[in-house]
PDB file with SEQRES, HELIX, SHEET and CRYST1 records, atoms N, CA, C and O in Angstrom:
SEQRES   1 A   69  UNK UNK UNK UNK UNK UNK UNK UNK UNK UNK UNK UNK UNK          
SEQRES   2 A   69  UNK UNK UNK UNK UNK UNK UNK UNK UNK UNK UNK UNK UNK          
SEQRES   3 A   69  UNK UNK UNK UNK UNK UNK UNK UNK UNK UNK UNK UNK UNK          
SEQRES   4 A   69  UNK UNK UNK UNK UNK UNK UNK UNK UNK UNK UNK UNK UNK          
SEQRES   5 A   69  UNK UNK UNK UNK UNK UNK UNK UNK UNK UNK UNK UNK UNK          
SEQRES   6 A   69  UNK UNK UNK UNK                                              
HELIX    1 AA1 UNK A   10  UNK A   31  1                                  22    
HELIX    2 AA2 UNK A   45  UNK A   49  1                                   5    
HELIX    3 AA3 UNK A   58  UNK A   61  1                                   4    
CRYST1    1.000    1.000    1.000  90.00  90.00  90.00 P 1           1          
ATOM      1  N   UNK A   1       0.829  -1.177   0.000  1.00  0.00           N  
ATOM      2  CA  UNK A   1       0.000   0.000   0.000  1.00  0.00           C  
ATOM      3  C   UNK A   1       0.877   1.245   0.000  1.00  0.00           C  
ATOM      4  O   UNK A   1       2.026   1.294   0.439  1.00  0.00           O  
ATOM      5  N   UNK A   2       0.086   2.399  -0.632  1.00  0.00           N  
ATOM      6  CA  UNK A   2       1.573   3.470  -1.002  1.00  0.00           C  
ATOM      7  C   UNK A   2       1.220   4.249   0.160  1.00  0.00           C  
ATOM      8  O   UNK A   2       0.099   4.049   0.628  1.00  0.00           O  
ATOM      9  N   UNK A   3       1.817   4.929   0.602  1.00  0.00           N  
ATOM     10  CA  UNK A   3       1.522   6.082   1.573  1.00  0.00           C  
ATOM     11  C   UNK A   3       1.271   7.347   1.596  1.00  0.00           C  
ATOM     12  O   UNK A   3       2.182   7.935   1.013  1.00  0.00           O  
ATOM     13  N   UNK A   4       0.390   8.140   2.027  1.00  0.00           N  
ATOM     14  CA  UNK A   4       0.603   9.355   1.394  1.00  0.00           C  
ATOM     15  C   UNK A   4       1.402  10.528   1.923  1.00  0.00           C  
ATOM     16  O   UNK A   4       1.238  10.876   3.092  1.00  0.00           O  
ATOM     17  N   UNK A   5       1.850  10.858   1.508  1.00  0.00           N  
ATOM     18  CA  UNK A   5       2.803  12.130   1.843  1.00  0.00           C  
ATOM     19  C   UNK A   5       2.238  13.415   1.848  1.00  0.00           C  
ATOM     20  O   UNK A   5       1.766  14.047   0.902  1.00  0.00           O  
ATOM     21  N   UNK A   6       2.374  13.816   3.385  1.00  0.00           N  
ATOM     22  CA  UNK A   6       1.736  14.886   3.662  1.00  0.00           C  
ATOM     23  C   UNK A   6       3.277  15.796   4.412  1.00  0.00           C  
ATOM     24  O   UNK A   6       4.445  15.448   4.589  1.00  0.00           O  
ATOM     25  N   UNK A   7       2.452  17.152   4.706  1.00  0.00           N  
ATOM     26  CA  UNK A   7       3.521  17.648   5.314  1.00  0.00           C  
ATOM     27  C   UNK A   7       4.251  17.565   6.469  1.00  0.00           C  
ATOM     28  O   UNK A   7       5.251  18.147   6.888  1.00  0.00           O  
ATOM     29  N   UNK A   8       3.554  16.745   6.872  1.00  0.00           N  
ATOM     30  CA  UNK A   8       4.310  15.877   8.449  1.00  0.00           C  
ATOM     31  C   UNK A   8       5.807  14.822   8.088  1.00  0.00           C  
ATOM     32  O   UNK A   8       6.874  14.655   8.678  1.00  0.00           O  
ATOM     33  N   UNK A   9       5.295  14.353   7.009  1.00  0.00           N  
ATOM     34  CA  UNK A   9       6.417  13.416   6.246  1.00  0.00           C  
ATOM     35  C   UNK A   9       7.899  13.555   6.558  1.00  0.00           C  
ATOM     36  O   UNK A   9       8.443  14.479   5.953  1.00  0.00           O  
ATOM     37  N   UNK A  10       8.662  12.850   7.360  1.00  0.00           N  
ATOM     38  CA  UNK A  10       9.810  12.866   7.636  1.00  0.00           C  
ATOM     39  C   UNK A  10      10.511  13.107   6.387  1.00  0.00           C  
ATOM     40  O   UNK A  10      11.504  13.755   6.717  1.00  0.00           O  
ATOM     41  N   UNK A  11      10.527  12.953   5.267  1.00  0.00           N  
ATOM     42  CA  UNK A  11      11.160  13.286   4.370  1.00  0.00           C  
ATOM     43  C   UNK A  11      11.006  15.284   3.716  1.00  0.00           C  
ATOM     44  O   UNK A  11      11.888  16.116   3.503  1.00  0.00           O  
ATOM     45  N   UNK A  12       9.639  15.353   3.609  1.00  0.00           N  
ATOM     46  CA  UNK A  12       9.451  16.220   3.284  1.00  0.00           C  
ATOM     47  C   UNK A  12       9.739  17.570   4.391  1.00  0.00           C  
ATOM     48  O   UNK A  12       9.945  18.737   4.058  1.00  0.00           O  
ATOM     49  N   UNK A  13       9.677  16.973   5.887  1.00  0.00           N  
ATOM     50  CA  UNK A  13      10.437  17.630   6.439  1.00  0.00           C  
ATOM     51  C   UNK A  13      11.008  18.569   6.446  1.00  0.00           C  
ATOM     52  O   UNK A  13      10.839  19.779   6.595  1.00  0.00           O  
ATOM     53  N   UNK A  14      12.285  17.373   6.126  1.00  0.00           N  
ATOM     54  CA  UNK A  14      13.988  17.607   6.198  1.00  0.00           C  
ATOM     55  C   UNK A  14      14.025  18.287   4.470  1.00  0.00           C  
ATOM     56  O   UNK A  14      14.547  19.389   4.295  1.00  0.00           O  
ATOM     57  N   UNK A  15      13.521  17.632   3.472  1.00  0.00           N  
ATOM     58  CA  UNK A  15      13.251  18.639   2.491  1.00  0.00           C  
ATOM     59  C   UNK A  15      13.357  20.199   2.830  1.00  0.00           C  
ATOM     60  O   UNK A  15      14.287  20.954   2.547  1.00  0.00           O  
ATOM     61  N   UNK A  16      11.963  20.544   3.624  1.00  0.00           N  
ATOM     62  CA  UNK A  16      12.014  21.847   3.737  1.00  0.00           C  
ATOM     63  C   UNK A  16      13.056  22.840   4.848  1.00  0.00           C  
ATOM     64  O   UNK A  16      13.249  24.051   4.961  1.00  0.00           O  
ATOM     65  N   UNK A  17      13.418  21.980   5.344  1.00  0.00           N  
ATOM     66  CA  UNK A  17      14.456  22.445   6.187  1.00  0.00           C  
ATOM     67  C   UNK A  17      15.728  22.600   5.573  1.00  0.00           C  
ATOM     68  O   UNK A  17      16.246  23.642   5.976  1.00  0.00           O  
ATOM     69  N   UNK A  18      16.215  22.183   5.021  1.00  0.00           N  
ATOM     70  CA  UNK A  18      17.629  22.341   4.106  1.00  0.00           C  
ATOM     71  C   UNK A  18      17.591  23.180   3.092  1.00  0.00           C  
ATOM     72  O   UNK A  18      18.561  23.810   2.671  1.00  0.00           O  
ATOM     73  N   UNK A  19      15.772  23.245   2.394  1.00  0.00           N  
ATOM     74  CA  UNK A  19      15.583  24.885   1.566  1.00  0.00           C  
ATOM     75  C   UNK A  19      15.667  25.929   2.250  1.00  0.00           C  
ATOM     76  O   UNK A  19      16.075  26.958   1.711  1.00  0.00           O  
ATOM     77  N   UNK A  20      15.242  25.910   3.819  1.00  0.00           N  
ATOM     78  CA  UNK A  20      15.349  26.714   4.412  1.00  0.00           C  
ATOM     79  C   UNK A  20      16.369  27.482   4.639  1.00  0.00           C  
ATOM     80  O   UNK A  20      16.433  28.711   4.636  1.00  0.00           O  
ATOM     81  N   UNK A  21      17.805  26.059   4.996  1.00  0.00           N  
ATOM     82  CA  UNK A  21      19.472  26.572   5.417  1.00  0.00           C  
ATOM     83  C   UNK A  21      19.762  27.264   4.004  1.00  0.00           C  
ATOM     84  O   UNK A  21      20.397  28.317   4.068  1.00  0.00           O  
ATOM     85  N   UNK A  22      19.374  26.802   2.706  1.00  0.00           N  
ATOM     86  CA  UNK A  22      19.899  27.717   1.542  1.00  0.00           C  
ATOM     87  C   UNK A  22      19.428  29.022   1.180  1.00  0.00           C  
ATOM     88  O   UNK A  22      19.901  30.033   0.660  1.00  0.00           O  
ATOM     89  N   UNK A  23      18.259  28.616   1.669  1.00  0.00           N  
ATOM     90  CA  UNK A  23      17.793  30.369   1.443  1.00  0.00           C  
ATOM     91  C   UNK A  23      18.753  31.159   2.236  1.00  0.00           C  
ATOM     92  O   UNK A  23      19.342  32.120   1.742  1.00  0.00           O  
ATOM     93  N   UNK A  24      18.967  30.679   3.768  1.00  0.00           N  
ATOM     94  CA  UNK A  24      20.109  31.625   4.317  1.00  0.00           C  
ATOM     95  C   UNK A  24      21.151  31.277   4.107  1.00  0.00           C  
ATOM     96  O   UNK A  24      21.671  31.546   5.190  1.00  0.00           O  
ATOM     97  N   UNK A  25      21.852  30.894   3.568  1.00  0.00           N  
ATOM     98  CA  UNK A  25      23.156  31.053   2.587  1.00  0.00           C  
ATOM     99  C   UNK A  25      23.054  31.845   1.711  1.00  0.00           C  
ATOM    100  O   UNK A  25      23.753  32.847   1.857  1.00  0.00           O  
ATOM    101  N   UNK A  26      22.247  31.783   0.541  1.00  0.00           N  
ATOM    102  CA  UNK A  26      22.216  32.779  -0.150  1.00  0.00           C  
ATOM    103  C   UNK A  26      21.804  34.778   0.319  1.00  0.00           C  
ATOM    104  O   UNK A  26      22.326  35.836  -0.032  1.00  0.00           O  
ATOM    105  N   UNK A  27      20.753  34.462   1.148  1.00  0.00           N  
ATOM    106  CA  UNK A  27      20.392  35.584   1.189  1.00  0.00           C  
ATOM    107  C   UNK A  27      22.111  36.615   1.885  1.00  0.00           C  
ATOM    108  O   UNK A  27      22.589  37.687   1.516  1.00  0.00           O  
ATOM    109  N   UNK A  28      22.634  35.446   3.162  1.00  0.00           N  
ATOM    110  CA  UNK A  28      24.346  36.065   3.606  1.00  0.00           C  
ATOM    111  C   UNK A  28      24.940  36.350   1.989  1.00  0.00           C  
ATOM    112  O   UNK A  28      25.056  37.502   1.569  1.00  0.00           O  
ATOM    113  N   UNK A  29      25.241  35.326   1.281  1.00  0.00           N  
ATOM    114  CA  UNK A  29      25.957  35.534   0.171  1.00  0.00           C  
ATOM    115  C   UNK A  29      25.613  36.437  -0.684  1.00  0.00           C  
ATOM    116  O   UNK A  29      26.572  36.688  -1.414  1.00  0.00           O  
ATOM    117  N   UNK A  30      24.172  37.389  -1.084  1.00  0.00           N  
ATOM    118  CA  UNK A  30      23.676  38.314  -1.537  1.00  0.00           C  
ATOM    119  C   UNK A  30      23.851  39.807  -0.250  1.00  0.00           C  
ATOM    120  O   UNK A  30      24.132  40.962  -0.573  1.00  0.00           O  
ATOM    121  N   UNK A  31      23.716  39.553   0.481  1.00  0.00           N  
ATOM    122  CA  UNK A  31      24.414  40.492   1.348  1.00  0.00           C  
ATOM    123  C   UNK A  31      25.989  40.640   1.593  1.00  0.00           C  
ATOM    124  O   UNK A  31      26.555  41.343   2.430  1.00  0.00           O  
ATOM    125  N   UNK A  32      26.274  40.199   1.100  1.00  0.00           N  
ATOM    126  CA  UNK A  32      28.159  40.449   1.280  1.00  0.00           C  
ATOM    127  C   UNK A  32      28.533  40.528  -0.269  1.00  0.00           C  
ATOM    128  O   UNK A  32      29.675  40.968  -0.407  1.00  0.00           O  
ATOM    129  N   UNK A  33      28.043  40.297  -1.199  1.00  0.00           N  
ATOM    130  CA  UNK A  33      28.597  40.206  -2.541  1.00  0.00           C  
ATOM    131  C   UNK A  33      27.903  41.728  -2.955  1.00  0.00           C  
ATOM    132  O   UNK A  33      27.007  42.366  -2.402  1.00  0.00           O  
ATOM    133  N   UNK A  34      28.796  42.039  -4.282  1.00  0.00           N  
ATOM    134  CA  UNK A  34      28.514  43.428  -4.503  1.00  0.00           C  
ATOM    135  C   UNK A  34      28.716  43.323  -6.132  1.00  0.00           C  
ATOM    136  O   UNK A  34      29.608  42.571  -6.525  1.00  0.00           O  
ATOM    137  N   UNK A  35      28.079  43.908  -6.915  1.00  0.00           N  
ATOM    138  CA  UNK A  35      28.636  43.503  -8.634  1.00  0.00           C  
ATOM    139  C   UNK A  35      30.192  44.403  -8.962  1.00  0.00           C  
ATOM    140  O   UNK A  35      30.677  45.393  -8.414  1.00  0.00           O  
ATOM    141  N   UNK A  36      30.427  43.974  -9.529  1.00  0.00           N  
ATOM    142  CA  UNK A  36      31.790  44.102 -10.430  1.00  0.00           C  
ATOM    143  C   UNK A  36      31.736  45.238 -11.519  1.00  0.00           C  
ATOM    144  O   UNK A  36      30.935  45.344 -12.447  1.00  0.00           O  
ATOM    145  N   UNK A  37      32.887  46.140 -11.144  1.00  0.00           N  
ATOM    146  CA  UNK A  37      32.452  47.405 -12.548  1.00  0.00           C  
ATOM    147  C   UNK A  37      34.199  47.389 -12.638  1.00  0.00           C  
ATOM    148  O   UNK A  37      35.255  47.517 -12.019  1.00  0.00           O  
ATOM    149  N   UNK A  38      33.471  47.092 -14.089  1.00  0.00           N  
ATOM    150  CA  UNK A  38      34.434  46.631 -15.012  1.00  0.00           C  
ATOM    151  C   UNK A  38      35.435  45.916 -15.109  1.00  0.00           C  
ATOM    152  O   UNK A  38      36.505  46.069 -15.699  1.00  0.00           O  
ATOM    153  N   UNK A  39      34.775  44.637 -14.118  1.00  0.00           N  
ATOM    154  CA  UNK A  39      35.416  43.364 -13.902  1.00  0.00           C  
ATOM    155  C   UNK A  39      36.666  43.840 -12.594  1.00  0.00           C  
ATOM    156  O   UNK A  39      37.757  43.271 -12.634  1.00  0.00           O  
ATOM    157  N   UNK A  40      36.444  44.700 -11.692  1.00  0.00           N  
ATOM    158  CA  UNK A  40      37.461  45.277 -10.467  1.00  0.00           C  
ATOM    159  C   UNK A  40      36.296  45.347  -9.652  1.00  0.00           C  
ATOM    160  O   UNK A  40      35.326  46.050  -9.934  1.00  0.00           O  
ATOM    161  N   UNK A  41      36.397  44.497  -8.467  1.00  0.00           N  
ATOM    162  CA  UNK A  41      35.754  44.745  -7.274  1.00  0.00           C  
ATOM    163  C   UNK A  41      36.384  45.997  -6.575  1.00  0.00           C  
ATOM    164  O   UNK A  41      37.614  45.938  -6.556  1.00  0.00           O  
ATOM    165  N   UNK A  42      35.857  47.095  -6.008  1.00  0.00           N  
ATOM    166  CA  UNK A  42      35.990  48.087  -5.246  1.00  0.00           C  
ATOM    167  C   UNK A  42      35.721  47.751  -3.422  1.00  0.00           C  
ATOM    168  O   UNK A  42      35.198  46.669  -3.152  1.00  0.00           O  
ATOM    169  N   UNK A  43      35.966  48.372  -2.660  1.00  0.00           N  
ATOM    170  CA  UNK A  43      36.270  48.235  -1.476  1.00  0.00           C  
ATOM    171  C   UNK A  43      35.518  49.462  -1.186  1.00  0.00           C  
ATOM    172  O   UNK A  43      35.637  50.569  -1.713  1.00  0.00           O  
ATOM    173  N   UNK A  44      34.324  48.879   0.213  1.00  0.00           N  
ATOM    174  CA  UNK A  44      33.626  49.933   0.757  1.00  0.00           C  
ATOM    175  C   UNK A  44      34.471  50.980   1.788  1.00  0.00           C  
ATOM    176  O   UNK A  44      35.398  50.511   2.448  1.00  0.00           O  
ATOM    177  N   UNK A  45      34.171  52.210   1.888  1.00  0.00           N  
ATOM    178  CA  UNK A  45      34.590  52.830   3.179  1.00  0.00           C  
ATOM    179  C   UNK A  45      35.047  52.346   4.354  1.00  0.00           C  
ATOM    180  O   UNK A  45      36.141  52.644   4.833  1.00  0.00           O  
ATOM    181  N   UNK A  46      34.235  51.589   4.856  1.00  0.00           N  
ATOM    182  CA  UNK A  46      34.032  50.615   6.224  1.00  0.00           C  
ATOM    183  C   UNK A  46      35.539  49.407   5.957  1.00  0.00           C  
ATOM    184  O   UNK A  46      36.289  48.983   6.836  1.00  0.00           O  
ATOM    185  N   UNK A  47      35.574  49.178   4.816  1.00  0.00           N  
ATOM    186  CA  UNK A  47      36.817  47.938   4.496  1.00  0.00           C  
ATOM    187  C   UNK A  47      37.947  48.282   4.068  1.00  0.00           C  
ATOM    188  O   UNK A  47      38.971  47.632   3.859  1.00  0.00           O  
ATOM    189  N   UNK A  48      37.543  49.996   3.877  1.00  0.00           N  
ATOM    190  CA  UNK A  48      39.419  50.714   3.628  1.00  0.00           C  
ATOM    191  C   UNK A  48      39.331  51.153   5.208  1.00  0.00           C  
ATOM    192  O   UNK A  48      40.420  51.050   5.772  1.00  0.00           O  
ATOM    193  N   UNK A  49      38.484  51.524   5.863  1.00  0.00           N  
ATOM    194  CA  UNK A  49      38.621  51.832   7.095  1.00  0.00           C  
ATOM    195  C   UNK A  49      39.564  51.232   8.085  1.00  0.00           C  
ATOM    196  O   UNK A  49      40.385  51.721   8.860  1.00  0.00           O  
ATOM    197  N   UNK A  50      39.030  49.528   7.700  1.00  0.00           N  
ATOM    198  CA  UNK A  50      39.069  48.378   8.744  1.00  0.00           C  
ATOM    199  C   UNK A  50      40.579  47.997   7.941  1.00  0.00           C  
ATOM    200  O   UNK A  50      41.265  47.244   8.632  1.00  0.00           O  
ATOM    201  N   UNK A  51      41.126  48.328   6.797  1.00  0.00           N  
ATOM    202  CA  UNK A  51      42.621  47.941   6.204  1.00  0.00           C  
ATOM    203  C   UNK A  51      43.383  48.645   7.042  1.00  0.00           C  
ATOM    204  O   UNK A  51      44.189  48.185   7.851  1.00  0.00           O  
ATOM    205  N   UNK A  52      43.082  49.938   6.812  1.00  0.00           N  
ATOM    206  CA  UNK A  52      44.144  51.183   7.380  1.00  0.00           C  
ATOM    207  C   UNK A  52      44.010  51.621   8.529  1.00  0.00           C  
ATOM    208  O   UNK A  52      44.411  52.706   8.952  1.00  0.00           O  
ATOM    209  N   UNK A  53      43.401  50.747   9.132  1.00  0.00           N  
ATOM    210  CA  UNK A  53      42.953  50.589  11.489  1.00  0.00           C  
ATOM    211  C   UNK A  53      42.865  52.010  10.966  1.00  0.00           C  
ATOM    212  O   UNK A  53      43.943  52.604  10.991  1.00  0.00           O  
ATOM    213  N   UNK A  54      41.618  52.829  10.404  1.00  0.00           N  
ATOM    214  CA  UNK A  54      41.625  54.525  11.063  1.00  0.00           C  
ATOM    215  C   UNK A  54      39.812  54.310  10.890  1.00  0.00           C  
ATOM    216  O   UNK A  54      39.184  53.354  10.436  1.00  0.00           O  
ATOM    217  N   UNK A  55      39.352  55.575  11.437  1.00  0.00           N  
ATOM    218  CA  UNK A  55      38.197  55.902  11.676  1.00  0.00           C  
ATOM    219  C   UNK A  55      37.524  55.918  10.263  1.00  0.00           C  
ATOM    220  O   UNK A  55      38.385  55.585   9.449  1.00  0.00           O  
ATOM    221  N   UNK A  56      36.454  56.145   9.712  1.00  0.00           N  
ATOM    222  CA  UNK A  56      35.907  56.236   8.567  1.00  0.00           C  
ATOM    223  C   UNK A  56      35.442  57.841   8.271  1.00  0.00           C  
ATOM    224  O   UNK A  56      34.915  58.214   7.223  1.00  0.00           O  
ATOM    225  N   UNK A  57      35.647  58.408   9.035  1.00  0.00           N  
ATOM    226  CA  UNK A  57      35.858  59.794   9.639  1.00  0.00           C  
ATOM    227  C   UNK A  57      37.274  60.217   9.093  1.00  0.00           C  
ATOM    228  O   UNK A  57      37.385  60.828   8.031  1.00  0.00           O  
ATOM    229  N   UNK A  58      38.497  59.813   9.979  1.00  0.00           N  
ATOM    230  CA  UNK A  58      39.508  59.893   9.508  1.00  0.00           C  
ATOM    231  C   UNK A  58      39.601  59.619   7.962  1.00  0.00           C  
ATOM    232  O   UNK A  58      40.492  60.203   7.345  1.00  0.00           O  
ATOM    233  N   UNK A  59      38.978  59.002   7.470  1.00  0.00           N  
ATOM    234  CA  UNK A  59      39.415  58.324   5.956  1.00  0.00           C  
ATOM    235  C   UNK A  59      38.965  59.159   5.152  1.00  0.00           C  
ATOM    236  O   UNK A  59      39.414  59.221   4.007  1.00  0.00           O  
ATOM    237  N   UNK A  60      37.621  60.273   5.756  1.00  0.00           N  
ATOM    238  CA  UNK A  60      37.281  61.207   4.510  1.00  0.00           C  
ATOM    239  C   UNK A  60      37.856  62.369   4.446  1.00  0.00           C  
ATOM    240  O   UNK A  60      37.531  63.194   3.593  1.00  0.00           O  
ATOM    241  N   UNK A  61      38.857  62.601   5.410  1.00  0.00           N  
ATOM    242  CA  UNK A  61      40.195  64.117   5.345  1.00  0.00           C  
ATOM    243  C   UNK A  61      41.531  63.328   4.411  1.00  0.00           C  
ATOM    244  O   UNK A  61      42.266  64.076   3.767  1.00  0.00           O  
ATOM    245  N   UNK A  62      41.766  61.958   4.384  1.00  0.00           N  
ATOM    246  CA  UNK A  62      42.622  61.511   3.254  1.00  0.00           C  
ATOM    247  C   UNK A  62      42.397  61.892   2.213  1.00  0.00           C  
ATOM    248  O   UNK A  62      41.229  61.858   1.825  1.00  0.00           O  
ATOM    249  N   UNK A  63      43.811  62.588   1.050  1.00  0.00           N  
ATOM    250  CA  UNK A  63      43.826  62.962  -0.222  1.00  0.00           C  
ATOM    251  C   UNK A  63      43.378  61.991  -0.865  1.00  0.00           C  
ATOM    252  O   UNK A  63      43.671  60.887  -0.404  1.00  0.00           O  
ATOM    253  N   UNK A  64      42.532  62.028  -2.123  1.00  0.00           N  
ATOM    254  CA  UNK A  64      42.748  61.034  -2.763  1.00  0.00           C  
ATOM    255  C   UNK A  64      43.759  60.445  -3.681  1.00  0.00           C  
ATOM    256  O   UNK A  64      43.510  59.326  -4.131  1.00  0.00           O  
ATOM    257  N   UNK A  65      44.920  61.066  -4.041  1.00  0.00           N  
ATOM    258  CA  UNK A  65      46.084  60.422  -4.520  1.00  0.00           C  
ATOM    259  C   UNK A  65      46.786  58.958  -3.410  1.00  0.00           C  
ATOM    260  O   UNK A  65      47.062  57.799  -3.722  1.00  0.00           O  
ATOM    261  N   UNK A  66      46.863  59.565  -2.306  1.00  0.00           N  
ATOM    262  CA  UNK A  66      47.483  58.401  -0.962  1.00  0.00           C  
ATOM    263  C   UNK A  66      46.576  57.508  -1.274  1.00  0.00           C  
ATOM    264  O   UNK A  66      47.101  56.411  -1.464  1.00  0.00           O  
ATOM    265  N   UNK A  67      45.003  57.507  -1.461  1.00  0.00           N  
ATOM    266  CA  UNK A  67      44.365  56.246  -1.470  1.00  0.00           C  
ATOM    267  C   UNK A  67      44.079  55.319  -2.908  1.00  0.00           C  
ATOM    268  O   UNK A  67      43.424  54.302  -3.139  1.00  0.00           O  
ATOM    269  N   UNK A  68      44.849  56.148  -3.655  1.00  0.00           N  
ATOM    270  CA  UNK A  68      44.804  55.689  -5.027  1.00  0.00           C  
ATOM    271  C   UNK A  68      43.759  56.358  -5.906  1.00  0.00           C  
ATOM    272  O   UNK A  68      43.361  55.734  -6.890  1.00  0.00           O  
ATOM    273  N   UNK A  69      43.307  57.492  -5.663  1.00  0.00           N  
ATOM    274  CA  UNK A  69      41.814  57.429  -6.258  1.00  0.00           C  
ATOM    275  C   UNK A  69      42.440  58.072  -7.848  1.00  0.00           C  
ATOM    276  O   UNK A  69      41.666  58.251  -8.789  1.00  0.00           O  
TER     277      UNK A  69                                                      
END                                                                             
């Protein structure tokens, strides 16, 4: 006799639970990823901040030649 599969279903479950863990993988991985211009990832404020241990404050009285701009 076949069984029917409902949403209690130990399988279907764990199914929905592991869509669950990917959705939050992706949604982290869409929050930390940023698109590409012109194939050069750029670096936020906050991550030249956190390179050069200074304030993000401090970082907007830097010339922009010293920071490469």
């Amino acid at each position: 006799m076949e069984e029917l599969i409902t949403k209690r279903n130990k399988d279907v479950v764990t199914f929905f639970e592991s869509l669950e863990e990917l959705i939050v993988c992706l949604e982290d991985t869409f929050e930390e990823t940023r698109p590409l211009l012109n194939a050069e990832r750029y670096l936020t404020d906050k991550e030249v901040s956190d390179r050069l241990k200074v304030s993000r404050r401090t970082l907007q009285d830097y010339p922009a030649p010293v920071l490469g701009i």
